[in-house]
KEVEX-58169 format. One line per 2 residues: for each residue x, y, z of C-alpha. Coordinates in nm, 4 decimals. Example, Ala and Ser with C-alpha at 12.3 -4.5 7.8 and 13.67 -1.06 7.14 Angstrom:
BEGIN
1.2300:-0.4500:0.7800; 1.3670:-0.1060:0.7140;
% end
This chain:
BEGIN
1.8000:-3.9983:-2.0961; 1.9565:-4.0259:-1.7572;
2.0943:-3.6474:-1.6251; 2.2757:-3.5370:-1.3331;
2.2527:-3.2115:-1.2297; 2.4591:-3.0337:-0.9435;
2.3765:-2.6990:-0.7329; 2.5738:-2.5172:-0.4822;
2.2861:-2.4050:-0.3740; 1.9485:-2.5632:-0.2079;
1.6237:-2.5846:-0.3655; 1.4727:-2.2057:-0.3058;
1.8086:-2.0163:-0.2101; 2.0792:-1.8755:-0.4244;
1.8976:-1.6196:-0.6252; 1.8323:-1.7165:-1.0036;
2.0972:-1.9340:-1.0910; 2.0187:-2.1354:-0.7927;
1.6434:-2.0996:-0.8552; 1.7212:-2.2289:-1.2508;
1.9045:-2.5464:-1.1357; 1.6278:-2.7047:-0.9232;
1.3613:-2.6135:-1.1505; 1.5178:-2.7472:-1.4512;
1.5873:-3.0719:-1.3098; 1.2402:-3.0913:-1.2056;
1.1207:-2.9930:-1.5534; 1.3678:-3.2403:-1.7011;
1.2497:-3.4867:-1.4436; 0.8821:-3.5189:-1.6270;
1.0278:-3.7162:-1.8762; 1.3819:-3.8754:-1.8074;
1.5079:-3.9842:-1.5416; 1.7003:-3.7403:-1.3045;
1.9186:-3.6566:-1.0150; 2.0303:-3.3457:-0.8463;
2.3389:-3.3255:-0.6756; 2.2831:-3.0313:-0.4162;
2.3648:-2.8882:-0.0315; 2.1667:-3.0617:0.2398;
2.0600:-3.1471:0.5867; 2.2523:-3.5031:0.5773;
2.4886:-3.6636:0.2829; 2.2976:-3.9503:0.1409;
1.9557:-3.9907:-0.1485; 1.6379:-3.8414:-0.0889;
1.3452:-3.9031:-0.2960; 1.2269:-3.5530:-0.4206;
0.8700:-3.4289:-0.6131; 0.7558:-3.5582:-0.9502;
0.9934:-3.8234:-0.9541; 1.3091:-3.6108:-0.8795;
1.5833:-3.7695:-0.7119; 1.7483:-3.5533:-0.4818;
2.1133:-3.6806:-0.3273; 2.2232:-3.3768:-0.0854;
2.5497:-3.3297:0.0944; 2.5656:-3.2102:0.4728;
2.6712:-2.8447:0.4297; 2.6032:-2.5570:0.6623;
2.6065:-2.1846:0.6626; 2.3119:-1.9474:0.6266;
1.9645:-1.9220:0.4023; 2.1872:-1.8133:0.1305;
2.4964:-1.9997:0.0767; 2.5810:-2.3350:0.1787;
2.9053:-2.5034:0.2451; 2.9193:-2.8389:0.1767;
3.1405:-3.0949:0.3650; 3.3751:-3.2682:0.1018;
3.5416:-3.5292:0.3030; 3.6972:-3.8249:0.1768;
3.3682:-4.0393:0.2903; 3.1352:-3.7737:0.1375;
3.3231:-3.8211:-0.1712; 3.3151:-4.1711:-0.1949;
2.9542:-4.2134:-0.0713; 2.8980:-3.9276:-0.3920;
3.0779:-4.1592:-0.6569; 2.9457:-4.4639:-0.5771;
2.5912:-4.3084:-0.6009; 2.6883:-4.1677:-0.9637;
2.7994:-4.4899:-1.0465; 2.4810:-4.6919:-0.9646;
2.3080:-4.4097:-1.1367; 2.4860:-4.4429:-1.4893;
2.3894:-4.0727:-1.5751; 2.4277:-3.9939:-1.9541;
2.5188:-3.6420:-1.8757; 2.6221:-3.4577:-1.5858;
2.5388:-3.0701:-1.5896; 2.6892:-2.8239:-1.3390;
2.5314:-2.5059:-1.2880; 2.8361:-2.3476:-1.1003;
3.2258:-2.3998:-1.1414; 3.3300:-2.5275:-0.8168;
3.2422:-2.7687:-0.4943; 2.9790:-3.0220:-0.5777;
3.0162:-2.8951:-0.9463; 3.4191:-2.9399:-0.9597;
3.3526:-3.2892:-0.7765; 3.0916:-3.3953:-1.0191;
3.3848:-3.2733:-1.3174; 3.6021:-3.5188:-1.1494;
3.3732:-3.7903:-1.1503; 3.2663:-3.7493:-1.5219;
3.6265:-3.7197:-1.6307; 3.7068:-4.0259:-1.4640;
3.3921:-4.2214:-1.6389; 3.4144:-4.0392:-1.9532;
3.0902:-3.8233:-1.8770; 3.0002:-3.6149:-2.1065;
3.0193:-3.2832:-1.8950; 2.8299:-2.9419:-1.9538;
2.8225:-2.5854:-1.7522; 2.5574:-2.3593:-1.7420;
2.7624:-2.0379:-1.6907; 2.4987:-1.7550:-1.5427;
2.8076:-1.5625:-1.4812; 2.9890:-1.3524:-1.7368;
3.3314:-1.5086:-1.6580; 3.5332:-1.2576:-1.6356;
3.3184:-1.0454:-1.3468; 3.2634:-1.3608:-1.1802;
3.3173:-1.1788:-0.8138; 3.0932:-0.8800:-0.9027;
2.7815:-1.0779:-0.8989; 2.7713:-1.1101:-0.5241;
2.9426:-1.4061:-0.4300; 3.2028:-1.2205:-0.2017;
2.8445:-1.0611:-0.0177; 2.6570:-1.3904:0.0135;
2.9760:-1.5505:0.1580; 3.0763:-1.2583:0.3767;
3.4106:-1.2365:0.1932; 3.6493:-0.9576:0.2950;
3.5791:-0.6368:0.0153; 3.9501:-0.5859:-0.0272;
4.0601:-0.9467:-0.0546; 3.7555:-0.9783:-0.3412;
3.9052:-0.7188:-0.5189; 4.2405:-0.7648:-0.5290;
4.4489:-0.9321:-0.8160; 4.5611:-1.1939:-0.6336;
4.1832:-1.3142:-0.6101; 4.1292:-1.1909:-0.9798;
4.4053:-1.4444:-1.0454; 4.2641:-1.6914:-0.8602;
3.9099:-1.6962:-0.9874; 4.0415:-1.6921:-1.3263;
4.2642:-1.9710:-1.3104; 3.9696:-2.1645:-1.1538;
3.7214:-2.0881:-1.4282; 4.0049:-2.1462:-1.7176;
4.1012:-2.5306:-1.5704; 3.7072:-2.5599:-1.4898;
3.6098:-2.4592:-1.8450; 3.8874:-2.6842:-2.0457;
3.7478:-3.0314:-1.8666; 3.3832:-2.9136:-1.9600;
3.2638:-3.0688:-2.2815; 3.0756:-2.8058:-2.3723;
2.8936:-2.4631:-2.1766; 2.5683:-2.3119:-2.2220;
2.5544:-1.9340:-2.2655; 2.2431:-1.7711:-2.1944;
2.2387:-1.5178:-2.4320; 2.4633:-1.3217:-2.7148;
2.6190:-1.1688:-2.4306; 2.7330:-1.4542:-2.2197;
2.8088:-1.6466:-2.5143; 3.0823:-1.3495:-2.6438;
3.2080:-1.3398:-2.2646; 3.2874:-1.6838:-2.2704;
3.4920:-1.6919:-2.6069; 3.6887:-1.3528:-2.4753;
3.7752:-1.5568:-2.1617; 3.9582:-1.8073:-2.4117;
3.7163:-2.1334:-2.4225; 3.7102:-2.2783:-2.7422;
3.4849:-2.5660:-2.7224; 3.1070:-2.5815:-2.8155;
2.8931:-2.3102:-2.6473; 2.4910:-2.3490:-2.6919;
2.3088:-2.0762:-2.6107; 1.9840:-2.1582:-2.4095;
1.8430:-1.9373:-2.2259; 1.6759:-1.9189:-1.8414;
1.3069:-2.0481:-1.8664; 1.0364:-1.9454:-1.6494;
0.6989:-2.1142:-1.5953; 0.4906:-1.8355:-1.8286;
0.1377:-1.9356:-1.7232; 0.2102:-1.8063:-1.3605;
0.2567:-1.4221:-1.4776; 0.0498:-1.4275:-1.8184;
-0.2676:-1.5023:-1.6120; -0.2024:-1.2060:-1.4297;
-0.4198:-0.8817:-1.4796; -0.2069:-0.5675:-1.6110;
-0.1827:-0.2325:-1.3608; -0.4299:0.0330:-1.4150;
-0.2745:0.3037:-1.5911; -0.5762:0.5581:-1.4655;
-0.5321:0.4898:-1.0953; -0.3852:0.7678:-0.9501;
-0.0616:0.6162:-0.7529; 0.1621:0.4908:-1.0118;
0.4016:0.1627:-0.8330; 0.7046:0.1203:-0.9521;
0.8562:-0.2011:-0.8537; 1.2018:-0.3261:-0.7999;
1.3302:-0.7138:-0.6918; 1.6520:-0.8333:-0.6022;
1.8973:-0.8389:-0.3347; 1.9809:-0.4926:-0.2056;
2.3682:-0.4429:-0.3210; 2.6105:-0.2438:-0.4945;
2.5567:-0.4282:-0.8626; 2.1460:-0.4336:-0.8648;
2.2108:-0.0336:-0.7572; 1.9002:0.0492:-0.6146;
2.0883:0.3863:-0.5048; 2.0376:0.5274:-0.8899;
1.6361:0.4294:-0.8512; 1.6237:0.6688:-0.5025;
1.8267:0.8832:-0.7235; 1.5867:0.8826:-0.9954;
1.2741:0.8561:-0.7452; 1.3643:1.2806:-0.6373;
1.2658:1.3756:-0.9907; 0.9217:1.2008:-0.9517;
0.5884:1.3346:-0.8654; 0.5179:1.2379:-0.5144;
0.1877:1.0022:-0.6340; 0.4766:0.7903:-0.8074;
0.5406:0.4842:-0.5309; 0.8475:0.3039:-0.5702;
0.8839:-0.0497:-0.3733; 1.2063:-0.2346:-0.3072;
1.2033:-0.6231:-0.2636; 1.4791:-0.8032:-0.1438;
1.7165:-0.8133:0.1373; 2.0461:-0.6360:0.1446;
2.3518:-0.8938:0.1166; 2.5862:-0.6756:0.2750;
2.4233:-0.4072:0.5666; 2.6274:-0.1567:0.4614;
2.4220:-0.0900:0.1520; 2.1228:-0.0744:0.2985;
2.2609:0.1538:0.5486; 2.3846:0.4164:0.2300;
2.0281:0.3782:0.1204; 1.8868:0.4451:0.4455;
2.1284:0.7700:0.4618; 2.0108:0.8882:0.1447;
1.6428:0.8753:0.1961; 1.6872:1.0404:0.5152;
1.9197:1.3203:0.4422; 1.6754:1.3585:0.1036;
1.3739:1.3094:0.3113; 1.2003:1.0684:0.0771;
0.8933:0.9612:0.1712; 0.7232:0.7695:-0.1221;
0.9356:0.3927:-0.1107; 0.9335:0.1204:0.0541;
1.1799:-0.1744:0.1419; 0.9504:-0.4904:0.1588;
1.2109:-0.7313:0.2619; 1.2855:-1.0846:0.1252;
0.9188:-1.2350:-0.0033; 0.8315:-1.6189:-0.0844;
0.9257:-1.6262:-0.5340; 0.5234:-1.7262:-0.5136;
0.4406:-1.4015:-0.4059; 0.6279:-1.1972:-0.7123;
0.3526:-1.2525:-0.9551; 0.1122:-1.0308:-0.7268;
0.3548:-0.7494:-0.6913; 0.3967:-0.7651:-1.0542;
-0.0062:-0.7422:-1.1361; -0.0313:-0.4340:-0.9055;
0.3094:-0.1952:-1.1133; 0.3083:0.0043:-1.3574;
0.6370:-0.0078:-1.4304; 0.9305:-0.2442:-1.3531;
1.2479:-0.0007:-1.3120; 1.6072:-0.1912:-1.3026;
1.9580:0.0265:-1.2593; 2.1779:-0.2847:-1.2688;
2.5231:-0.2729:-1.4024; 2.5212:-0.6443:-1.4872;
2.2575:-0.9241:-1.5342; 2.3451:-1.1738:-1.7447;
2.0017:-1.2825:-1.7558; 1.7574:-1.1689:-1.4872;
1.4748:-1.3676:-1.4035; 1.3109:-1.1071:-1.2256;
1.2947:-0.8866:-1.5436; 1.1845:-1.2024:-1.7603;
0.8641:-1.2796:-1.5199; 0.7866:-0.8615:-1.5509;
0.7810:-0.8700:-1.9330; 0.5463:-1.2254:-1.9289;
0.3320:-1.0227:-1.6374; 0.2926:-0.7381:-1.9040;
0.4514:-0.5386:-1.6904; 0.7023:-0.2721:-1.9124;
1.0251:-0.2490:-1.7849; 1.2319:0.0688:-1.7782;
1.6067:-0.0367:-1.7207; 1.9732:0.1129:-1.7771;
2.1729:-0.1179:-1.9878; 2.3221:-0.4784:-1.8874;
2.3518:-0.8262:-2.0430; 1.9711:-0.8435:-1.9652;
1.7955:-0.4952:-2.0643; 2.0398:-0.4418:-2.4115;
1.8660:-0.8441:-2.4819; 1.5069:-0.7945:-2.4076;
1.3982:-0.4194:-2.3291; 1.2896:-0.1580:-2.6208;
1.0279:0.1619:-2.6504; 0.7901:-0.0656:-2.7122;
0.7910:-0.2428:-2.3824; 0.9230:0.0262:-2.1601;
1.2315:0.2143:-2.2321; 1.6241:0.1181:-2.2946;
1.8839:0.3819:-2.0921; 2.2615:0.3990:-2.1544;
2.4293:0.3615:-1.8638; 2.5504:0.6867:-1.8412;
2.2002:0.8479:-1.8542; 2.1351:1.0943:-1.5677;
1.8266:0.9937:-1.3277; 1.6522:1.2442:-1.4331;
1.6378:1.1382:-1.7749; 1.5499:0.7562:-1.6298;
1.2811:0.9435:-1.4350; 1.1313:1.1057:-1.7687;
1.0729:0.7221:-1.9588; 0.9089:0.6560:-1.5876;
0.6761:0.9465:-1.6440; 0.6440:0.8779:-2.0387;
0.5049:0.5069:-1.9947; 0.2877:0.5991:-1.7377;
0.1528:0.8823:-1.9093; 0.0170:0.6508:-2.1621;
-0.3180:0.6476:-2.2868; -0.4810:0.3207:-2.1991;
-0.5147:0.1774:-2.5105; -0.1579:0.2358:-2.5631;
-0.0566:0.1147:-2.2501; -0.2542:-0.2208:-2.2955;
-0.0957:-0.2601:-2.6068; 0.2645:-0.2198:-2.4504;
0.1826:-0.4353:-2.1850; 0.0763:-0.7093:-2.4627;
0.4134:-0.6517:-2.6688; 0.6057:-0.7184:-2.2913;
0.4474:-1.0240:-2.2703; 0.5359:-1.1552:-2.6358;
0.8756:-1.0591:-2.6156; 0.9483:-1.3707:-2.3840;
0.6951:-1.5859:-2.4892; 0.9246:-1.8335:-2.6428;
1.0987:-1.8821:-2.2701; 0.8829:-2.1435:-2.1426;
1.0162:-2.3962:-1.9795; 0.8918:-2.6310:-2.2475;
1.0769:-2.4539:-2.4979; 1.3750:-2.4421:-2.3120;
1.3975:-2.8326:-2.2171; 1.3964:-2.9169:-2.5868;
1.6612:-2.6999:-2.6497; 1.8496:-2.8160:-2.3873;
1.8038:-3.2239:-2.4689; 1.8682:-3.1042:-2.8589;
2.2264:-2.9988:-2.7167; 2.2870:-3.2846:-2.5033;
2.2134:-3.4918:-2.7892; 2.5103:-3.3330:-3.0304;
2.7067:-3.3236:-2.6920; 2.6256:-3.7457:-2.7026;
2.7753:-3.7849:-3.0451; 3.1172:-3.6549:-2.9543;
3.2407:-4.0353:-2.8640; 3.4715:-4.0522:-2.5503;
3.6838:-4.2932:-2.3518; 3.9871:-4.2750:-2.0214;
4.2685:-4.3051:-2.2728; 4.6049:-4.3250:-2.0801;
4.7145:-3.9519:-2.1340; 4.4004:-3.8543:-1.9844;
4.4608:-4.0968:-1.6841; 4.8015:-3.9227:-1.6363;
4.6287:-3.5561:-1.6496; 4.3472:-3.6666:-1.3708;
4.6473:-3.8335:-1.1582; 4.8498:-3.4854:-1.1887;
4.4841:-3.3210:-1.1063; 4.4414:-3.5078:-0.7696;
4.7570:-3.5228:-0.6475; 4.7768:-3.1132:-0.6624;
4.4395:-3.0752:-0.5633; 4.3507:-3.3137:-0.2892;
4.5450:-3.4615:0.0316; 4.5088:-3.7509:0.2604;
4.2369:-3.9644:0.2660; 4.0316:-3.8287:-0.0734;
4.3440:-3.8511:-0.2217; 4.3866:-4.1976:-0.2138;
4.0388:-4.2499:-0.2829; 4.0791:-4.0936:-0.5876;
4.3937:-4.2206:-0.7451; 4.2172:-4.5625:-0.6667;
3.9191:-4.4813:-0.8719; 4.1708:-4.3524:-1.1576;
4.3763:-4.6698:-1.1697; 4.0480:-4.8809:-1.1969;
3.9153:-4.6738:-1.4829; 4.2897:-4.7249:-1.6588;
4.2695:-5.1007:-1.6035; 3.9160:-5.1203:-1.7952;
3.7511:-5.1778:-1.4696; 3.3762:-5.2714:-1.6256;
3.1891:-5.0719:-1.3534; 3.3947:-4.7542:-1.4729;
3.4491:-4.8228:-1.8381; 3.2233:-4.6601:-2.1006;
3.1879:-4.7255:-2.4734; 3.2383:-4.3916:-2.6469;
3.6257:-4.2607:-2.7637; 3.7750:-3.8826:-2.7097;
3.8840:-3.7595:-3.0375; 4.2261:-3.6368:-3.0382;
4.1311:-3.2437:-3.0259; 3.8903:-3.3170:-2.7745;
4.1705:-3.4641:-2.5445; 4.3715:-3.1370:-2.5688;
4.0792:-2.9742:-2.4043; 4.1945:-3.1173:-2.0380;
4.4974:-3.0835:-2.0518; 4.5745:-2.8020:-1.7589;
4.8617:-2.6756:-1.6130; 4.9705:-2.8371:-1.2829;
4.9028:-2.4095:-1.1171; 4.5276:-2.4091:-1.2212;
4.5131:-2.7713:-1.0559; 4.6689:-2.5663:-0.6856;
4.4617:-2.3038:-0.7043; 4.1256:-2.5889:-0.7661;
4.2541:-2.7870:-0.4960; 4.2446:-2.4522:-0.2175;
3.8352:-2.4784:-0.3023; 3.8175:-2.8499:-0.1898;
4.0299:-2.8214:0.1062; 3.8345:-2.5055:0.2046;
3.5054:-2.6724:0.1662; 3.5932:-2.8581:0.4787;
3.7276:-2.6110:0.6824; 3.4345:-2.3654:0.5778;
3.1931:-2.6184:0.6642; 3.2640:-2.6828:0.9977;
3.3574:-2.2659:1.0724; 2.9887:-2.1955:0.9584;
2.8493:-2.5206:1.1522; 3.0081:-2.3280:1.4195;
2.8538:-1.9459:1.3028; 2.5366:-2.0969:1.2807;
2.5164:-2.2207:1.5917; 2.6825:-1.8921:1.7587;
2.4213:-1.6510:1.5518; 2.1294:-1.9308:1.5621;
2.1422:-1.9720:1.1702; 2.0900:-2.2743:0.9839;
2.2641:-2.5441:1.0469; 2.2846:-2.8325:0.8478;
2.4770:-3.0587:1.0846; 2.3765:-3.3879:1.2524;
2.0316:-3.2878:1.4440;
% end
């Protein structure tokens, strides 16, 4: 099988749902024969490890988010790759820039064309993509940008041919939001050997860690763990991983442990993801006060550690977290109550705490990335069967999409590409056929294709004003040298 996959994010940066997309294309590429689509130094194919083929698009901006340059020549230099590449399927991991681009392509070739969402769609803007991008607090908030962001997701979900959920959770997120289409629900994998080789804390030592990971921000809310940290003995040592995406949070956090006069945490900073696994071997507990996670990696690789977790609810801890390997908090619970299953797991006789660590560590042992690839070509496969083909009303819809969404030069690239695909062109002409309640999936209203086309023309614009922040602040800089 021949797969494309596409990242907004380089290999490394993005946090998990950036980490997921360049692992699974290099698990994927053991076997088939893959490409990922992703930010780089220079537009153009790189070979990548194991057999990976890597084709990157000049972006700039910082370690964390990338904007990527979507000029008419970039464009055009994209699709003719994708077309000497023939993929099979074509599988976004996030809703817009290289992913809405690689839509467009697949639409046009009648690509099958599936979204991971590791999002809950309706909070897309709570999971930190205003921070990473710097994006004015107010503006994030408001309703014009609620508007915006839904409209976005709604036209980017009715041209997928399917989305993977990652859990119960995600999957009944996506159906409120109004998709109707086929959802699979796969979850994140992880590669299991790396933590389940690791030796468990000792419970008798007399400093009990407690570790958190994850950028330092309003929705991980590492404010309720300092909270929670006052109503614990002073030999209880909690460390903080991560680095804050907005500096005002870490500045409240500084305040607090000041004006509290806390002495027993640390702030370790952003670490290499290598380094995890021997943070994870020395705690005794893995505490997590996020208000969402659709899916956290972070509390997937402390459960295959055998590391118990003690978390409030989200998405991730209501999935995976019992008594049995740690404790499960409402969200309302006080922090001294959070602080009492902190005590109450490491008050554990050993025996009991070995066998907790030992139930952690089989609650995710089906989340190997093994597992997870055959789930994943078992959906592509059912995904294959639905038969498609350009029929002329579906020509019409991509010719409304890219003449609201695009000026100038990628405009006229596109239409051209359109009209070849209506004529039969054999380069762009594939053998399977839409069924007729298939085709009512794309069509959009001409709005949704507006508000789509402010991300493209954007993507320019942004690339060259954080070329230009870069250089001022002595960031990365993905331009020509």
């Amino acid at each position: 099988m021949k797969i494309v996959f596409t990242s907004i994010f380089r290999s490394g940066s993005g946090g998990g749902g950036g980490r997921v997309a360049h692992e699974l294309a290099q698990q994927f590429a053991r076997e088939h024969e893959v490409a990922i689509i992703c930010p780089a130094d220079r537009t153009g194919y790189t070979p990548g490890k194991n057999g990976l083929a890597v084709y990157g698009i000049r972006s700039a901006g910082d370690a964390e988010f990338q904007m990527p340059e979507l000029s008419a020549p970039t464009i055009r230099d994209l699709f003719d790759f994708l077309d000497g590449f023939k993929p099979d399927i074509v599988h976004a991991h996030e809703p817009a820039l290289i992913g809405l681009i690689g839509q467009v392509w697949a639409r046009m070739n009648s690509v099958p064309f599936v979204h991971t969402s590791h999002v809950l769609p309706s909070k897309a803007v709570d999971f930190g993509t205003a921070d990473k991008i710097h994006f004015p607090t107010p503006l994030a908030n408001s309703p014009i940008s609620d508007f915006a962001i839904n409209s976005i997701l709604s036209n980017f979900f009715t041209n997928c041919d399917a989305l993977i959920a990652l859990n119960q959770s995600a999957y009944d997120s996506i159906r409120e939001f109004g998709y109707t289409g086929p959802v699979f629900i796969i979850p994140n994998g992880r590669v299991l050997s790396h933590y389940t080789s690791k030796q468990i804390a000792d419970i008798n030592s007399e400093q009990k860690n407690l570790l958190f990971i994850g950028y330092l921000n309003e929705r991980k809310n590492q404010h309720y763990l300092l909270k929670a940290l006052k109503y614990l003995p002073e030999n209880y040592f909690l460390r903080l991983i991560g680095k804050p995406l907005n500096p005002d949070y870490k500045q409240k956090l500084d305040k607090y442990i000041e004006k509290h006069e806390i002495a027993n945490v640390e702030f370790m900073g952003q670490i290499e993801h290598d380094q995890i696994s021997e943070f994870l071997e020395s705690a005794h507990v893995f505490t997590s006060a996020s208000t969402m996670e659709v899916q956290s990696l972070v509390v997937i690789e402390a459960l295959a550690s055998g590391t118990p977790v003690v978390g409030l609810s989200n998405e991730t801890i209501d999935e995976l977290i019992s008594d049995d390997v740690g404790a499960w908090l409402a969200r309302n619970q006080k922090p001294s109550e959070f602080a009492e299953q902190v005590i109450r797991v490491c008050s554990l006789p050993e025996d009991q705490y070995g066998e907790m660590c030992q139930n952690a560590r089989d609650r995710v042992a089906h989340l190997d990335w093994s597992n997870i690839v055959q789930s994943t070509i078992l959906a592509y496969r059912e995904i294959l069967t639905i038969k498609l083909f350009m029929s002329e009303e579906e020509s019409d819809m991509l010719n409304s999409l890219v003449n609201f969404f695009t000026l100038g030069e990628v405009r006229e690239y596109l239409l051209s590409v359109i009209a070849e695909a209506r004529k039969g062109s054999p380069a762009l002409k594939r053998r399977l056929q839409v069924p007729r309640w298939l085709q009512s999936w794309i069509r959009v209203p001409s709005s949704t294709w507006i508000i789509s086309g402010v991300t493209i023309l954007v993507s320019v614009i942004g690339y060259l004003f954080m070329r230009g922040k870069g250089n001022k602040n002595g960031q990365l800089d993905s331009g020509d040298n």
